[in-house]
Each structure stands twice: as structure tokens, then as C-alpha cells.
C-alpha positions as CSV (number, residue, x, y, z in Angstrom):
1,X,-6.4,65.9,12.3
2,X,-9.5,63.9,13.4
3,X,-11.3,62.9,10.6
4,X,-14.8,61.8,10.9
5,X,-17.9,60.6,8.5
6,X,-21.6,62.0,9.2
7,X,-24.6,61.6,8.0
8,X,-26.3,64.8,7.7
9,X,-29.6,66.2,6.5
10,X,-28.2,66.2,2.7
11,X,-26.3,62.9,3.1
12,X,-22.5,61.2,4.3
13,X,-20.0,63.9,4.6
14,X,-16.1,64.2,6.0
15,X,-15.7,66.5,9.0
16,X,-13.0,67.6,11.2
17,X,-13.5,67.4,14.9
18,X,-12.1,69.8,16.8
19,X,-10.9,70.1,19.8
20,X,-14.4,70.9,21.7
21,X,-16.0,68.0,20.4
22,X,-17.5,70.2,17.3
23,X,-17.6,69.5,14.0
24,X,-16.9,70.9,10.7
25,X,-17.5,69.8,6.8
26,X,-14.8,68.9,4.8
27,X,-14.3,69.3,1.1
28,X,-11.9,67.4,-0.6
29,X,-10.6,63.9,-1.3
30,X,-9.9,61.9,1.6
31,X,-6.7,60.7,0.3
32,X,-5.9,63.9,-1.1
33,X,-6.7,68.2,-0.6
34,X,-9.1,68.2,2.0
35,X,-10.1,71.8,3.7
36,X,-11.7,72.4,6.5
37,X,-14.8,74.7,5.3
38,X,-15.6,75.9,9.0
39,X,-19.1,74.9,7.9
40,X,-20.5,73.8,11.4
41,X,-22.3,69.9,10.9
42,X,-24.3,67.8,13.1
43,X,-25.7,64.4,12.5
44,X,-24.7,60.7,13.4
45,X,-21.1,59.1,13.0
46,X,-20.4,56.6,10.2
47,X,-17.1,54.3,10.1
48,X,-15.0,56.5,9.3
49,X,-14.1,55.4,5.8
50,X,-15.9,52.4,3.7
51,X,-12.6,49.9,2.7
52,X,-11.9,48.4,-0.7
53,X,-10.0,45.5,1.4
54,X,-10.1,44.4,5.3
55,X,-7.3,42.7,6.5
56,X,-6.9,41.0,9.7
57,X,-3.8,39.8,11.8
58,X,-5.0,36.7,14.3
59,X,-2.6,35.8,16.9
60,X,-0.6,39.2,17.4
61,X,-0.3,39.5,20.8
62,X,1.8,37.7,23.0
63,X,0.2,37.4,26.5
64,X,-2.7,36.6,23.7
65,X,-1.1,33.5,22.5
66,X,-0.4,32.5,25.8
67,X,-3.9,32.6,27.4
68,X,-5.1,30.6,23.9
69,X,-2.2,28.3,24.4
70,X,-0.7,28.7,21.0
71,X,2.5,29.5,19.9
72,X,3.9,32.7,18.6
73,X,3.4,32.6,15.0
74,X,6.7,32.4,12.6
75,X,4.4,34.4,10.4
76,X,1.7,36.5,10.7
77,X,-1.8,35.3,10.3
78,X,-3.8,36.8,8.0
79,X,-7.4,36.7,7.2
80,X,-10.2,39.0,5.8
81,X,-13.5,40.6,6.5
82,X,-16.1,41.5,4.2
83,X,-16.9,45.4,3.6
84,X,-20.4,44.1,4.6
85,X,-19.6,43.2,8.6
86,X,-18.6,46.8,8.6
87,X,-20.8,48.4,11.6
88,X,-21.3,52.3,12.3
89,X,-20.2,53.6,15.8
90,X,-23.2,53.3,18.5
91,X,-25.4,51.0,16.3
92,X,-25.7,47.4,17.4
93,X,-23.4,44.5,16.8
94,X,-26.7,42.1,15.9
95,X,-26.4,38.7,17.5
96,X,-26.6,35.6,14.5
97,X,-29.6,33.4,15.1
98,X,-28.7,30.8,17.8
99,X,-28.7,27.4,15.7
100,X,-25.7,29.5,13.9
101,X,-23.9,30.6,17.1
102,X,-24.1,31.0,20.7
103,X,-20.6,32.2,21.1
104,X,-19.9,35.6,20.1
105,X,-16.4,37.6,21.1
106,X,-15.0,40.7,21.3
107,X,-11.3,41.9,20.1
108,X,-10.2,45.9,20.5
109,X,-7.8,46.0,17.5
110,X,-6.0,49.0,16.5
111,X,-6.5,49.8,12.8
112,X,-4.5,50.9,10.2
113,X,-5.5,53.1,6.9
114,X,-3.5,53.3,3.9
115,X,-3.1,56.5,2.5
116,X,-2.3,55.4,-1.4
117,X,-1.8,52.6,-3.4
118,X,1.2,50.8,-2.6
119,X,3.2,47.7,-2.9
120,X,6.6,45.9,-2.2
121,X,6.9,48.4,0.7
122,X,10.0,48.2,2.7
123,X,10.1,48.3,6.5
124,X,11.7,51.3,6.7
125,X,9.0,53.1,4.3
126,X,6.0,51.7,5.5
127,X,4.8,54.3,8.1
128,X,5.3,56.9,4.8
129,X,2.0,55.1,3.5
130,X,-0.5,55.4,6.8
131,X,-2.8,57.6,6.5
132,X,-4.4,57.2,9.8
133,X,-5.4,55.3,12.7
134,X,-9.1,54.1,14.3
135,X,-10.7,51.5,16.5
136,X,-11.9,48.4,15.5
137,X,-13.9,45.6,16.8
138,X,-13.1,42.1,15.5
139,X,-16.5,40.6,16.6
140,X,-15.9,36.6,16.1
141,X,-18.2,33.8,16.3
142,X,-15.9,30.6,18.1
143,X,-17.3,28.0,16.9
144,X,-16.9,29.0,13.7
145,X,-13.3,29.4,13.9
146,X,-13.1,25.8,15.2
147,X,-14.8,23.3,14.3
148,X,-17.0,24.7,11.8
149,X,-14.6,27.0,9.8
150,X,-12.2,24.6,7.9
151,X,-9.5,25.8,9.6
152,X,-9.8,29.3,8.2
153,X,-10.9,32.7,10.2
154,X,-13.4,34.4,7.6
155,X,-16.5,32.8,7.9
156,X,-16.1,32.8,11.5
157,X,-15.1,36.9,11.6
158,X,-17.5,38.3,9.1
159,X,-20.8,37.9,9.6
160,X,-23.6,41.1,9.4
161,X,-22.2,44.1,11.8
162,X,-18.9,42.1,12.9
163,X,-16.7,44.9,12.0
164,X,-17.7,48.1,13.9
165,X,-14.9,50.9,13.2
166,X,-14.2,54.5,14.6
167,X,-15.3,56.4,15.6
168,X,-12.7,58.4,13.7
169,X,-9.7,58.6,11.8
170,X,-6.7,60.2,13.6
171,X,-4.1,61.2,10.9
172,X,-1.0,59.5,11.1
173,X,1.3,63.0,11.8
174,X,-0.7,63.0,15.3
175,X,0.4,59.4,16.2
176,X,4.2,58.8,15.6
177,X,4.5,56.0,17.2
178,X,2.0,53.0,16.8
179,X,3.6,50.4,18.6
180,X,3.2,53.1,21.9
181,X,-1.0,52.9,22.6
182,X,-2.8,51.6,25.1
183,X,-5.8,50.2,24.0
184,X,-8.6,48.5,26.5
185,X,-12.6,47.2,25.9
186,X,-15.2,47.0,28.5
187,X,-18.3,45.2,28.5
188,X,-21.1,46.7,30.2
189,X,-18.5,49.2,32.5
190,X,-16.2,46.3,33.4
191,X,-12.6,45.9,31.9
192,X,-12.0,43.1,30.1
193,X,-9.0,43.8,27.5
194,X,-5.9,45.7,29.1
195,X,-2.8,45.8,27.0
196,X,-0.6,48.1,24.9
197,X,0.7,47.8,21.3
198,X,4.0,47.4,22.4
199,X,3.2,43.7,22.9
200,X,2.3,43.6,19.0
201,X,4.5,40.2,17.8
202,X,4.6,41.8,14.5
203,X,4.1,45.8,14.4
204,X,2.4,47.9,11.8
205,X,6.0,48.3,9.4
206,X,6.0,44.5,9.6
207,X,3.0,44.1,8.8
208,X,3.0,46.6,6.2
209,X,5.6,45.2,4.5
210,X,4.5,41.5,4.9
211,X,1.1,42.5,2.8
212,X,2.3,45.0,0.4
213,X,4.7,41.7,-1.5
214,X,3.7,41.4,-4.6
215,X,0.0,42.9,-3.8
216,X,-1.1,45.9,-4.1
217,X,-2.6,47.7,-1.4
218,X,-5.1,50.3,-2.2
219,X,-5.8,53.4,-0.7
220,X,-8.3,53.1,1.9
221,X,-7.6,49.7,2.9
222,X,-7.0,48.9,6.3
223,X,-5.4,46.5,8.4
224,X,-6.9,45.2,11.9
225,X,-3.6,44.5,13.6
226,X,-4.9,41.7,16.2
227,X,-6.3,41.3,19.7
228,X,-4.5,41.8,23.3
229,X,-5.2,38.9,26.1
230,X,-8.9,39.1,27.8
231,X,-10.7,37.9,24.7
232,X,-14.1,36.2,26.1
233,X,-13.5,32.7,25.0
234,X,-10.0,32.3,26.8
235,X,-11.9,33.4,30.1
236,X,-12.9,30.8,33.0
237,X,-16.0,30.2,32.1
238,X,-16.4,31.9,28.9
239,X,-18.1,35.2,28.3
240,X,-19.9,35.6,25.4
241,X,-21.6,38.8,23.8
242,X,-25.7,38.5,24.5
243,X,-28.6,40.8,23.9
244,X,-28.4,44.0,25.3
245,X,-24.4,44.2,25.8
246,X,-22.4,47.3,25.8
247,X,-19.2,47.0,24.4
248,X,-16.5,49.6,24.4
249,X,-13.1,49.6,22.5
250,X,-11.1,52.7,23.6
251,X,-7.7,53.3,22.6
252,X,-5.0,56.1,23.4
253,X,-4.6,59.0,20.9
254,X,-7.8,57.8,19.1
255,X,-11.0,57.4,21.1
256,X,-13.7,55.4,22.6
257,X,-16.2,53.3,19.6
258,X,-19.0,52.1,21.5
259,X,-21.8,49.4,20.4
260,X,-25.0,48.4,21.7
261,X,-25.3,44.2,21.4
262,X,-29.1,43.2,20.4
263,X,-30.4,39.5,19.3
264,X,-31.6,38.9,15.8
């Protein structure tokens, strides 16, 4: 199922999209019995889902760690977004004022949803707890990662609108295998990120199972599982996001979440 989030004349609603591009409203708990009421809906997509918790995964790609120079993690890398960076499909990614930062990025990141609450999950059982799949954008300001962060990712990751998601969620019965999907970004038509999941250095069980010790994961949280090569900042010279960017993070199975760029 493809699971989306509109607003509508009388508020946010679930829908299902089907297979002509329609949509209908769904009743139900997302995480629960949801039915398809074969209502027909129109209006503007939402992220799919508003998170109790954002993780992140830095650094899991290898041809990634290459073109940064770094070495393949013994762990993996974790850091966090705020619910508040979370941006809706085709509204804009807005640009910090330029005394904070000049050097905005783009990561296509494949996302996961949890389906229930969970914790100490094995390896083995971790797929049992996805509830889906969507698109994400890890929008990152540089300099805030180094020098200015402290040596830590958030404050760098999560300013205003630096979490776009969707542009729906594809249940986890339609994609059985992760660790399989292609997943690319463009900026303004051109390809810039190329890469497939099966360069993941730690994969969505790992990960899974890495998190869920000793914490528990609520339903509805999701996990951004890192960034393949052709991030901005690694390129020679450096391509930064600026005002009136397109960028496009497309990934097989799932879709195509687009977002306008625009200045503060």
C-alpha cells in the first residue's frame, strides 16, 4: 500500500494512492486497522507521518566515505533531527540567513518507519517491525558540522525545513528487500547522487538492532539510513543549495519528493 497524508478542505487526512495516481481517505490508525473508504480526496501532500523520534546514520556509504576521505565506521554514526526540520513535499527547503551559513547540502536517504514500539530487537527480527519506507532529504549546513558543531551532527542537520520526507509511505510487504533500491537526487535536472542501497555499510536489520539496545523505539519513529557519494561538499568546487534550487530525491519502489530551495 502507498500511504499518503493530505491536507484537505476539512484538515490532514491518510489516503491510499492508487495505482492511477488517485487518491482515497483512509480511516483507521496508521499503525493499526486502516480501510480504504473509497472516498475520493484531493488536496496538498504532507510528510507522510509526523515522528516522535528522527534518527540519522552519517557515514553509511562506502564510495561515500571514500570521496569524504574517512574511514568506514566500526560503528554506526548516529545523530538526530528535530520534528521541527521536518518539511512537506514541494514546499521550500528555506536557506538560513548567510552570517549562519553559506554552505548548504543535499543527501537522498532512504527512510525507515517503525511500525510499533520495540526494543532489544534481534537481527533476524528487525524487518518484522517496519512498517514502511519514504524519501528523505538530510539537508546539512557544512560548516556547522565542522568547525562550528563541537564535533556533533545536530545542530549542523536540523535547522527550519532541513528534513523534507515523502512523498509517501510504501508499506513494507511491497518492498522485501531494502538493501536492493536504487536511489538518485538531481539538482535543477542534473544527476548528482547515483547509488544503490546495496552499498549500505550497515543495512536496515543492523541498524535496527543497533538502536533498539536498551531503547525503545516508538512507533512512528524513523531512521534516515545515510547518504550515497555525490554529496555537494565532496565535489570539485563545492556545490551548495542557493535560492531558487530544485532538488529531487527519487528512489526505486517509493517515488520522487521534490523541493523548491528559496533564501530567508
Amino acid at each position: 500500500m502507498r500511504i499518503a497524508r493530505i491536507l484537505t478542505v476539512g484538515g490532514p487526512t491518510y489516503a491510499v494512492q492508487h495505482a492511477g495516481g488517485g487518491f482515497s481517505r483512509l480511516e483507521g490508525d496508521l499503525f493499526g486497522d486502516l480501510h480504504d473508504t473509497g472516498e475520493a480526496i484531493e488536496g496538498s501532500l504532507l510528510t507522510p507521518l509526523v515522528p516522535p523520534t528522527i534518527y540519522c546514520i552519517g557515514l553509511n556509504y562506502r564510495a561515500h566515505a571514500e570521496e569524504t576521505g574517512k574511514k568506514v565506521p566500526e560503528f554506526p554514526v548516529v545523530f538526530m533531527k528535530s520534528p521541527t526540520a521536518l518539511q512537506h513535499p514541494e514546499k521550500p527547503i528555506i536557506l538560513p540567513d548567510e552570517s549562519v551559513t553559506q554552505t548548504v547540502d543535499y543527501e537522498a536517504e532512504l527512510t525507515v518507519i517503525i511500525g510499533k514500539d520495540c526494543k532489544n530487537v534481534s537481527r533476524e527480527k528487525a524487518l518484522e517491525v517496519v512498517f514502511g519506507y519514504t524519501c528523505s532529504n538530510d539537508v546539512s549546513a557544512r560548516n556547522w558540522q565542522t568547525p562550528r558543531g563541537g564535533g556533533q551532527f545536530c545542530r549542523a542537520k536540523t535547522f527550519d525545513t532541513f528534513c523534507p520526507l515523502g512523498p509517501v509511505i510504501v508499506t513494507a510487504d511491497e518492498i522485501r528487500d531494502p538493501g536492493q533500491l536504487r536511489l538518485s537526487t538531481t539538482l535543477n535536472g542534473k544527476t548528482m547522487q547515483d547509488s544503490k542501497t546495496e552499498d549500505l555499510i550497515f543495512d536496515v536489520p543492523a541498524l535496527i538492532e543497533f538502536l533498539s539496545k536498551d531503547t525503545t523505539l516508538a512507533a512512528g519513529t524513523i531512521i534516515l539510513t545515510g547518504t550515497p557519494q555525490g554529496v555537494g561538499v565532496a565535489r570539485d568546487p563545492a556545490v551548495y543549495l542557493k535560492d531558487g534550487d530544485v532538488v529531487e530525491i527519487s528512489i526505486e519502489g517509493i517515488g520522487s519528493l521534490r523541493n523548491p530551495v528559496q533564501a530567508n
